[in-house]
DSSP file (Angstrom, degrees, kcal/mol; ACC not computed):
  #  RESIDUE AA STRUCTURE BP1 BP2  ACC     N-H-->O    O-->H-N    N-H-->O    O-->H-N    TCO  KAPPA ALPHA  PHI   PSI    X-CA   Y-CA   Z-CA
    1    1 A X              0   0    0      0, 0.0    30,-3.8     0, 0.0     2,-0.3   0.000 360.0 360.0 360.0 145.0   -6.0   20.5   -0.7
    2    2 A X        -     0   0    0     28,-0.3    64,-1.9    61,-0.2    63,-0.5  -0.862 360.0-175.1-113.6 147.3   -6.6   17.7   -3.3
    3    3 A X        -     0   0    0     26,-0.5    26,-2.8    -2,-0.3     2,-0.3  -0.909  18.6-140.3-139.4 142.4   -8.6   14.7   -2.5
    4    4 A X        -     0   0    0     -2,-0.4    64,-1.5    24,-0.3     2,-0.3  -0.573  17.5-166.2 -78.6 149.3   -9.2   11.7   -4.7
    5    5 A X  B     -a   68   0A   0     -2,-0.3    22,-1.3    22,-0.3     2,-0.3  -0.939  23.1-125.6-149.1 134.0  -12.7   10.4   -4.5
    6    6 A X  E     -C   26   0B   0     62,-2.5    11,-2.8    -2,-0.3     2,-0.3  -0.624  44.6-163.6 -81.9 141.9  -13.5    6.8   -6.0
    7    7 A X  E     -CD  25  16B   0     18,-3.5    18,-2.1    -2,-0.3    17,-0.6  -0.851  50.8-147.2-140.0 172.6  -16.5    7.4   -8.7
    8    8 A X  S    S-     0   0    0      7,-1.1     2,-0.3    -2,-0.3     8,-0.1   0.175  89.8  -8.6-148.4 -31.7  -19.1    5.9  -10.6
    9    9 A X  S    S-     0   0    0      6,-0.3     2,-1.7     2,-0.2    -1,-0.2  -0.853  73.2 -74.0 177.1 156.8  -18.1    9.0  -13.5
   10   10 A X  S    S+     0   0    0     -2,-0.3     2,-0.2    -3,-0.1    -1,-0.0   0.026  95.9  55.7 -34.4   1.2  -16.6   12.0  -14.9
   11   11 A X  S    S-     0   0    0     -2,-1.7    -2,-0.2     1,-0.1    84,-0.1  -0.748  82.9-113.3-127.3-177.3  -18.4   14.7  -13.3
   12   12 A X  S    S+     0   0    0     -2,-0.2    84,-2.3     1,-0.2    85,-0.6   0.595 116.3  64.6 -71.2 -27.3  -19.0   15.9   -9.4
   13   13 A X  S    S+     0   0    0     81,-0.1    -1,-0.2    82,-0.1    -3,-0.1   0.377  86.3 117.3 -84.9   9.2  -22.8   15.2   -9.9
   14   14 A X  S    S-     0   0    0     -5,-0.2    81,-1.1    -3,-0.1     2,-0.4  -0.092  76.9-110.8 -30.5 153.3  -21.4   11.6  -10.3
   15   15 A X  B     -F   94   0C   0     79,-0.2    -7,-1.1    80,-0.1    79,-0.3  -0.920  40.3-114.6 -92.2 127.6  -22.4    8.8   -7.9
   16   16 A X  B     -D    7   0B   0     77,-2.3     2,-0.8    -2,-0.4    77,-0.3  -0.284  23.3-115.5 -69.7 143.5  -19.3    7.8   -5.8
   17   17 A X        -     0   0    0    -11,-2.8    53,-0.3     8,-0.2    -1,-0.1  -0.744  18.6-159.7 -82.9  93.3  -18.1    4.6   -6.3
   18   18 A X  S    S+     0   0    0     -2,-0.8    53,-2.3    51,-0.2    52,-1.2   0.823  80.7  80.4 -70.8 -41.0  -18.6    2.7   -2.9
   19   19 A X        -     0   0    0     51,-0.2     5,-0.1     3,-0.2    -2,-0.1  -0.228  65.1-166.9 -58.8 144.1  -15.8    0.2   -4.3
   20   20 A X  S >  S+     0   0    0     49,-0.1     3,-1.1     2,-0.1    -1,-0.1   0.819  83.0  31.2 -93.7 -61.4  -11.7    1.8   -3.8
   21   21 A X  T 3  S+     0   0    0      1,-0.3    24,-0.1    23,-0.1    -2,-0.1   0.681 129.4  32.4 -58.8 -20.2   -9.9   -0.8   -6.2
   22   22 A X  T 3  S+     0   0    0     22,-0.1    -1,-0.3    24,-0.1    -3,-0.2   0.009  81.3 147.3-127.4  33.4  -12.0   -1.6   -8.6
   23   23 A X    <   -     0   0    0     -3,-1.1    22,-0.4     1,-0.1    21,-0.2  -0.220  59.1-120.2 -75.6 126.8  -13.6    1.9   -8.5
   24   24 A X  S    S-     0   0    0    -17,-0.6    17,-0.6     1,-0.2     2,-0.2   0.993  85.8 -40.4 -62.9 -46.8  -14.9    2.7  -12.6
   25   25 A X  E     -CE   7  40B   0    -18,-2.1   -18,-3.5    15,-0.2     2,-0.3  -0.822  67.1-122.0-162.2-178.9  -12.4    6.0  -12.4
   26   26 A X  E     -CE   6  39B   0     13,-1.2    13,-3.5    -2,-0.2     2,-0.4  -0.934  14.2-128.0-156.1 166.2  -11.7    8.6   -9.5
   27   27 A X  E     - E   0  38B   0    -22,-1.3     2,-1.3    -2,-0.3   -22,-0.3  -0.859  16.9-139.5-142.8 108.1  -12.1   12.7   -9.6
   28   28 A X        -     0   0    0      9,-4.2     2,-0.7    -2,-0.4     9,-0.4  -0.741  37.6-162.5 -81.1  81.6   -8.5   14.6   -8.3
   29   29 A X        -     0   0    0    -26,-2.8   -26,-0.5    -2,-1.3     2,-0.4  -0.633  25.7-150.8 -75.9  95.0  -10.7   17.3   -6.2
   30   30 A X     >  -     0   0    0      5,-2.1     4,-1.5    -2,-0.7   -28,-0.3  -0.534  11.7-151.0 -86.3 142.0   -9.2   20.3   -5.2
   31   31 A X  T >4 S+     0   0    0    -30,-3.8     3,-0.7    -2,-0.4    -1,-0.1   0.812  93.7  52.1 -56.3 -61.5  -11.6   21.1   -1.6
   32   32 A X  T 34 S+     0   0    0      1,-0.4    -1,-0.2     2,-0.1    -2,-0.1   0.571 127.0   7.3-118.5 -58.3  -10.9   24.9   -2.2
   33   33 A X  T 34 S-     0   0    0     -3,-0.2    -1,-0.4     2,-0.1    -2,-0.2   0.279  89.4-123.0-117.1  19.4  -12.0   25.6   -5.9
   34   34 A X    <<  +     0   0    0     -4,-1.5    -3,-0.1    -3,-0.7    -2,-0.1   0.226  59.7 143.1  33.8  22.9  -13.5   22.6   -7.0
   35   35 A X        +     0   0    0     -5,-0.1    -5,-2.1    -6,-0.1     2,-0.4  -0.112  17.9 156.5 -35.7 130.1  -11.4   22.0   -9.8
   36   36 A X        -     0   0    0     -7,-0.2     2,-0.2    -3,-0.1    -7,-0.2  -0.991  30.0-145.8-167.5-156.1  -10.4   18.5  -10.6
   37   37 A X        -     0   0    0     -2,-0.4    -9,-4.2    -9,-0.4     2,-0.2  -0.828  34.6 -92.8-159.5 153.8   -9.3   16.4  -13.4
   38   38 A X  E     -E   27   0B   0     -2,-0.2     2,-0.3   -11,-0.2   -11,-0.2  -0.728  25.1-160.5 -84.6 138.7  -10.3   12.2  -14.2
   39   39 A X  E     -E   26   0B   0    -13,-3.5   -13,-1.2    -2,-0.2     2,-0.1  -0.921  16.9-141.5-129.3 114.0   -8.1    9.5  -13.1
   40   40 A X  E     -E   25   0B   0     -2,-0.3     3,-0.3   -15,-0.2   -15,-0.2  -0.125  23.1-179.5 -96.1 148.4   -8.8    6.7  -15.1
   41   41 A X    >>  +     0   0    0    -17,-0.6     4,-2.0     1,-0.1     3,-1.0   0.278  47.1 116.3-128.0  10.9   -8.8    3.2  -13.0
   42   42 A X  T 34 S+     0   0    0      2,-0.2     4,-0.5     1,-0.2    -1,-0.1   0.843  72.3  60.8 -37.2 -42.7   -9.7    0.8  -16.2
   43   43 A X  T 34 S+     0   0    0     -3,-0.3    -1,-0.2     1,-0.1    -2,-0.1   0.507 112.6  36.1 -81.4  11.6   -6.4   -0.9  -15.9
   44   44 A X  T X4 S+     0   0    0     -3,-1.0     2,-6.2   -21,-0.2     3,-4.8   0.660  97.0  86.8-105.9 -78.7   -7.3   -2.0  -12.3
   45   45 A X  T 3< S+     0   0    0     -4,-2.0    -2,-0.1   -22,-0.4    -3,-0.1   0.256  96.7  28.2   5.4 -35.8  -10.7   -2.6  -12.9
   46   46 A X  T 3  S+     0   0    0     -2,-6.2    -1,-0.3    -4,-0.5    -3,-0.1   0.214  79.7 132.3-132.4 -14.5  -10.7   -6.2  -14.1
   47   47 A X    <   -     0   0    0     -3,-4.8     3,-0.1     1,-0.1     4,-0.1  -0.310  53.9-143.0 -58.5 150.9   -7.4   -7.7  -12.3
   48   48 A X  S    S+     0   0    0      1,-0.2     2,-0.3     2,-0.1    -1,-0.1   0.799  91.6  19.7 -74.3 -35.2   -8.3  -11.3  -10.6
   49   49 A X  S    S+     0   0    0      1,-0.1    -1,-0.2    -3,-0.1    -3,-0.1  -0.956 116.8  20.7-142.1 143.3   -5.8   -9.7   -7.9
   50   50 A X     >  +     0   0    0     -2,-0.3     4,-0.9    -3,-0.1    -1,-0.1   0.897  55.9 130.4  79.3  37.1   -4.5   -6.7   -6.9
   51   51 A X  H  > S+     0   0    0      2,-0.2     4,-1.4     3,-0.1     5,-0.4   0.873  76.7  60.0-103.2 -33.5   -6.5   -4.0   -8.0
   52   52 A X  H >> S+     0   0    0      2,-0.2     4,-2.4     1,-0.2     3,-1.4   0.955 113.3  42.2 -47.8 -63.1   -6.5   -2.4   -4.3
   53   53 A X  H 3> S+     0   0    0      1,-0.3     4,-2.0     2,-0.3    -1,-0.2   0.898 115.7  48.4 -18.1 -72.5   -2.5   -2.2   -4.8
   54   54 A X  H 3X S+     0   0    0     -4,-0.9     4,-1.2     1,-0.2    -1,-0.3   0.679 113.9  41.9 -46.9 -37.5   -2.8   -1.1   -8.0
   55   55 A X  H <X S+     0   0    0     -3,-1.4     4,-2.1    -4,-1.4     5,-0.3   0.646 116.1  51.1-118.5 -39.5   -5.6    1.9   -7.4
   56   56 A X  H  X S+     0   0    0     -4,-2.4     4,-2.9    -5,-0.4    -2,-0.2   0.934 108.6  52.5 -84.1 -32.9   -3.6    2.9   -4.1
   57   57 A X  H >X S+     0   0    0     -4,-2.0     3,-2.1     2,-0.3     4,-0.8   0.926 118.6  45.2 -55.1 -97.7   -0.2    3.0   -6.7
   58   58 A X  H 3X S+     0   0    0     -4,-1.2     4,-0.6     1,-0.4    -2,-0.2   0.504 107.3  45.6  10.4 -58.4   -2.6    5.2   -8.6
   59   59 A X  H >X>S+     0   0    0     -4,-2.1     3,-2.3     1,-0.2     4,-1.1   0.951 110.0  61.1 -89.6 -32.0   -3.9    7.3   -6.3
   60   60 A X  H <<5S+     0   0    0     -4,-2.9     3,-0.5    -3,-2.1    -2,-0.2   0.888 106.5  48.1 -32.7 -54.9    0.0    7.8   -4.9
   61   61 A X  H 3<5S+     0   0    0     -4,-0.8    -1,-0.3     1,-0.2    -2,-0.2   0.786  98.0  67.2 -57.4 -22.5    1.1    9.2   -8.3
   62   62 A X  H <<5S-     0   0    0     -3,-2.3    -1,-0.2    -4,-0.6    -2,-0.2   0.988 101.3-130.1 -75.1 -33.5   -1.8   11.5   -8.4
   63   63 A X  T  <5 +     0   0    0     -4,-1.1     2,-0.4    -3,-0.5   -61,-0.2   0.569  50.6 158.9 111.3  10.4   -0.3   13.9   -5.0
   64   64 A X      < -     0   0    0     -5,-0.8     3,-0.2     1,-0.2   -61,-0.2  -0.313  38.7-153.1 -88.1 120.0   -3.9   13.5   -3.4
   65   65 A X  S    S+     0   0    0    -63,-0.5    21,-2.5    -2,-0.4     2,-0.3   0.967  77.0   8.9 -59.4 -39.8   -3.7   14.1    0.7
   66   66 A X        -     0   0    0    -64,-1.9    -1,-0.2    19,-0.2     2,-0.2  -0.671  62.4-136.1-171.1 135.2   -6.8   11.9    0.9
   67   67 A X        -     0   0    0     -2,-0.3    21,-4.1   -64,-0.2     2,-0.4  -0.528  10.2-152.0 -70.9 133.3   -9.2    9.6   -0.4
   68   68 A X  B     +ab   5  88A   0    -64,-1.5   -62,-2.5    -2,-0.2     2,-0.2  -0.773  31.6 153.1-110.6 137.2  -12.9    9.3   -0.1
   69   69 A X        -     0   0    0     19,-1.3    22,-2.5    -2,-0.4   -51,-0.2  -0.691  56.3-132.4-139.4-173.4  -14.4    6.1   -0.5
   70   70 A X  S    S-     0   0    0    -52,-1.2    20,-1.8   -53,-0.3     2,-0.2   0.578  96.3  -1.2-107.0 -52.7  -17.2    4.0    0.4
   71   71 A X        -     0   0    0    -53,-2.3    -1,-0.3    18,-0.2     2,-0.2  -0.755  57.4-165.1-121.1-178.9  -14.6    0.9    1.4
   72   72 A X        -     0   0    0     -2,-0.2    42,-1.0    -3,-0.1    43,-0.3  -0.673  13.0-139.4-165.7 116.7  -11.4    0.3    1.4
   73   73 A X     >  -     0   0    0     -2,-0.2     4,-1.8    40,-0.2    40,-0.2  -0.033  28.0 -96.8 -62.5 169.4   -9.6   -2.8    1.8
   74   74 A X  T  4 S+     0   0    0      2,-0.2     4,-0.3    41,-0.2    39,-0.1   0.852 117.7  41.7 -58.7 -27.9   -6.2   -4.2    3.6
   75   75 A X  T >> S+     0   0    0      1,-0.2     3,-1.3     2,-0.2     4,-1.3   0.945 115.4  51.3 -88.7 -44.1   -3.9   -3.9    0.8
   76   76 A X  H 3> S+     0   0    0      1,-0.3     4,-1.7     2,-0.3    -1,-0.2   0.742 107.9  46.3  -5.9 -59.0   -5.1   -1.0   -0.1
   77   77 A X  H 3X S+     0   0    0     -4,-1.8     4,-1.1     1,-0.3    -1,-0.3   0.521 105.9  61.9 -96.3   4.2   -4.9    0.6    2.8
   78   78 A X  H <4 S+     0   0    0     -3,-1.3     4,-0.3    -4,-0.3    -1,-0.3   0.618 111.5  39.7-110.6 -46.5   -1.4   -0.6    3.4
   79   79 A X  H  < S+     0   0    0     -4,-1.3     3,-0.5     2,-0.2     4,-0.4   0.828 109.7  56.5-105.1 -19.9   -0.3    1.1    0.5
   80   80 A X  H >X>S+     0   0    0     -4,-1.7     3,-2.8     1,-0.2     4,-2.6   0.980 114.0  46.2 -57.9 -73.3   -2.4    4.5    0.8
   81   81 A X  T 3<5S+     0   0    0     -4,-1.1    -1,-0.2     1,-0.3    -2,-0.2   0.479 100.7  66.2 -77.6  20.8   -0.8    4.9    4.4
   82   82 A X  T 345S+     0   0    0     -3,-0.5    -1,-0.3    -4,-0.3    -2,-0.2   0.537 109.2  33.9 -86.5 -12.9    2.3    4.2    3.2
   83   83 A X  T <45S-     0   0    0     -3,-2.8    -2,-0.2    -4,-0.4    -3,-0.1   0.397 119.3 -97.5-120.6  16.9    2.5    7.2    1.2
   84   84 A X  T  <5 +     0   0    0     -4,-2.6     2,-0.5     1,-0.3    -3,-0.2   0.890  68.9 142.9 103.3  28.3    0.7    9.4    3.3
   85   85 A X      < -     0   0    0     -5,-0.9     2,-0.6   -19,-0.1    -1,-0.3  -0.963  49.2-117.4-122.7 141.8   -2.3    9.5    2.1
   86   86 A X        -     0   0    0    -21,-2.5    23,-0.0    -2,-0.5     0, 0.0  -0.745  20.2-146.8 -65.3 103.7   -5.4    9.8    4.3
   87   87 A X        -     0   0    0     -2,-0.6    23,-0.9    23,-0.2     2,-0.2  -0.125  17.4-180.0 -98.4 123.9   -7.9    7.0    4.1
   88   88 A X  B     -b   68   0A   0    -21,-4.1   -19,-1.3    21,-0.2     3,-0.2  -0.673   6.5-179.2-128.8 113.7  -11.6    8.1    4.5
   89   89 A X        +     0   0    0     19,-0.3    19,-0.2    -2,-0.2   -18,-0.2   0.099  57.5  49.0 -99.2 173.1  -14.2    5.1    4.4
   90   90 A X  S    S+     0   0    0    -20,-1.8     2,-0.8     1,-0.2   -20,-0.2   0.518  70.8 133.2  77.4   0.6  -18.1    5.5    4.6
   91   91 A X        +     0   0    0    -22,-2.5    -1,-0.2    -3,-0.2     2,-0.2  -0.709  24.9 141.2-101.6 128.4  -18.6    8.3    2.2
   92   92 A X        +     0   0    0     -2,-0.8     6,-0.4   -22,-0.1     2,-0.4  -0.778  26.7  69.7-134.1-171.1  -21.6    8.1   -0.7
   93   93 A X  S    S-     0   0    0    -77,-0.3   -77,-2.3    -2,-0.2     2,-0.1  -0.775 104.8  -4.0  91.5-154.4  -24.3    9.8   -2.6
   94   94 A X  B  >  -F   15   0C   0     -2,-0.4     4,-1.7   -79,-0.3   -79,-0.2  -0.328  67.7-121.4 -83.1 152.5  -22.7   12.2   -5.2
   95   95 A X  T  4 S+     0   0    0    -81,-1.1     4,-0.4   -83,-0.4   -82,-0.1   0.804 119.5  53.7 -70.8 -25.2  -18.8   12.7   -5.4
   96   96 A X  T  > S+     0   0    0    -84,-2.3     4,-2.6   -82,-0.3     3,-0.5   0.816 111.8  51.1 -78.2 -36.1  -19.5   16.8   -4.7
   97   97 A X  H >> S+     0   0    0    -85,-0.6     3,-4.0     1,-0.3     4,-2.3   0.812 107.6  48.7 -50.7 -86.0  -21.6   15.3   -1.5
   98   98 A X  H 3X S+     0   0    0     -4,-1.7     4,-0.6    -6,-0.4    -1,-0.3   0.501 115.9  43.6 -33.8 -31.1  -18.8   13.4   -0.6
   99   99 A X  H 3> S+     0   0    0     -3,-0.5     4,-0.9    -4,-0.4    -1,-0.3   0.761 114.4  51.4 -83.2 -37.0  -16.2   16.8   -1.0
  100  100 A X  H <X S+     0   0    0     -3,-4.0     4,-2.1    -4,-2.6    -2,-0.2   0.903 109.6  43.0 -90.0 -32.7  -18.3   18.7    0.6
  101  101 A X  H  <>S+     0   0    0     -4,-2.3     5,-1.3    -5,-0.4     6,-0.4   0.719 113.2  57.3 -73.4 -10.6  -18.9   16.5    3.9
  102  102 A X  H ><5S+     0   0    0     -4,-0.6     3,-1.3    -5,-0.4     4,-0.4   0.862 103.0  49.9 -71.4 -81.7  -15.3   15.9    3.9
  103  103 A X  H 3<5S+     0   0    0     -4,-0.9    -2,-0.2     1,-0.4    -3,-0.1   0.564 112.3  50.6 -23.9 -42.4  -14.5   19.6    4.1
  104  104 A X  T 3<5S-     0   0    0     -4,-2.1    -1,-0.4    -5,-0.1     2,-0.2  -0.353 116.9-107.5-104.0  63.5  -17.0   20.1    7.1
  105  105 A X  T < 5S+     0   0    0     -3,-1.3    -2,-0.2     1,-0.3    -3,-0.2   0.179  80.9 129.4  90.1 -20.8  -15.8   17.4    9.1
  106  106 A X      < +     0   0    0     -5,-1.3     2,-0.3    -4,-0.4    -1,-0.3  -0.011  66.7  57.5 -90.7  12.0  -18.7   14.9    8.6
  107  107 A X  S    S-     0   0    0     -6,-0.4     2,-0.4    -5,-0.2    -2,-0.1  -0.952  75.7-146.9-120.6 144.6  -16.3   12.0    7.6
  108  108 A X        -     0   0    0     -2,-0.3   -19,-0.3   -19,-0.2    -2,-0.1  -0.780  24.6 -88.6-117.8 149.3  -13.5   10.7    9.6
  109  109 A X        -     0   0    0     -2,-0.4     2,-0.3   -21,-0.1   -21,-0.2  -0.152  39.5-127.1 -38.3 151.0  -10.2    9.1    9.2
  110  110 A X        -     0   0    0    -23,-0.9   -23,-0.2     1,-0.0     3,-0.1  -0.776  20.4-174.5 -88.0 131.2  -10.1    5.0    8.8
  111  111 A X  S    S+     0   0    0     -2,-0.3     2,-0.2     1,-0.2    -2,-0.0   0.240  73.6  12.3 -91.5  -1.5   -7.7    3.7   11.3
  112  112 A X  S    S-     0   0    0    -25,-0.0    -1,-0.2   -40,-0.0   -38,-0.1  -0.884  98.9 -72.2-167.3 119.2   -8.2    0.1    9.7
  113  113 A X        -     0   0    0     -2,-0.2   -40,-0.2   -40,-0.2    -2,-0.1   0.020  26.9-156.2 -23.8 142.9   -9.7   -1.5    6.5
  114  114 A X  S    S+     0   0    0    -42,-1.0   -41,-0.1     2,-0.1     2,-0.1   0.859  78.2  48.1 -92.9 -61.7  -13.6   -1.4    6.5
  115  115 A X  S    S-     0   0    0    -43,-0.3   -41,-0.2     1,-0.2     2,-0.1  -0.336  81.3-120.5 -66.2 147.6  -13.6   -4.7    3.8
  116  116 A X        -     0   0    0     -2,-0.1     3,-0.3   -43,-0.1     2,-0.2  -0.372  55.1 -76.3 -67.9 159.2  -11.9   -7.9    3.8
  117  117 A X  S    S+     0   0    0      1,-0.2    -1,-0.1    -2,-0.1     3,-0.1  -0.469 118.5  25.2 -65.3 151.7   -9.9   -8.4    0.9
  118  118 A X  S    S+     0   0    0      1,-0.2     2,-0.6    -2,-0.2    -1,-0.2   0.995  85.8 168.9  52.0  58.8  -11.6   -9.4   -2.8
  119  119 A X              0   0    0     -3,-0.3    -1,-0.2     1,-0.1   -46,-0.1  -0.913 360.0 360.0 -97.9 115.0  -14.4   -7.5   -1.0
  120  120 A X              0   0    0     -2,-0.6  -101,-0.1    -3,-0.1    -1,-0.1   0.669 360.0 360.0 -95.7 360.0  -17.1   -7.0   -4.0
C-alpha cells in the first residue's frame, strides 16, 4: 500500500510536516518495502489561497490510499475524500515514525477536518 506523508524533507528520517497544504514536500511510501519517491509541493507552498485544494489535487495524482498528516483542513479534506483517499490527522516525529505507527494501527481515520481553514 502507498501512503503519502506530508514532510519537512527528502528522506524517512525527515520530520513530518504537521502542516497538509502547505506541507515543504511529501514522501509516496510504500508500507511494505519502504520504497518511496519525493512529491514536491513548492507550487502550493506560497498560494494566499488554496494550497489545501491544490496539495489534495496532488496527492490525488500520486495513487496514494492515504495520507499522514499532523492537520488537515476542510478543503482539503473535501477533496482527499473525494477521491478516495484516506485522511489520517495527528501523526508527527519522523516520517518513518509516522509509516510505521500507521501500519500498526496507532493512528486512526479523520472523519472531519482537525483545522479551520488558512490554519498556519
Amino acid at each position: 500500500m502507498k501512503v503519502l506523508v506530508s514532510s519537512q524533507g527528502q528522506t524517512l528520517d525527515a520530520a513530518l510536516d504537521p502542516r497538509f497544504g502547505r506541507a515543504a514536500c511529501f514522501l509516496l511510501v510504500d508500507t511494505e518495502s519502504l520504497e518511496y519517491s519525493v512529491v514536491e509541493n513548492f507550487q502550493n507552498l506560497n498560494l494566499p489561497q488554496g494550497a489545501g485544494i491544490q496539495a489534495g489535487k496532488t496527492a490525488a495524482a500520486t495513487g496514494a490510499a492515504a495520507v499522514l498528516t499532523g492537520h488537515c483542513g476542510p478543503k482539503a479534506f473535501d477533496v482527499l475524500q473525494a477521491a478516495g483517499i484516506e485522511v489520517v490527522v495527528g501523526a508527527s516525529g519522523r516520517v518513518i515514525d509516522a509509516v510505521q505507527h500507521y501500519k500498526n494501527g496507532k493512528l486512526e481515520t479523520a472523519m472531519a477536518p482537525d483545522v479551520e481553514g488558512h490554519w498556519v
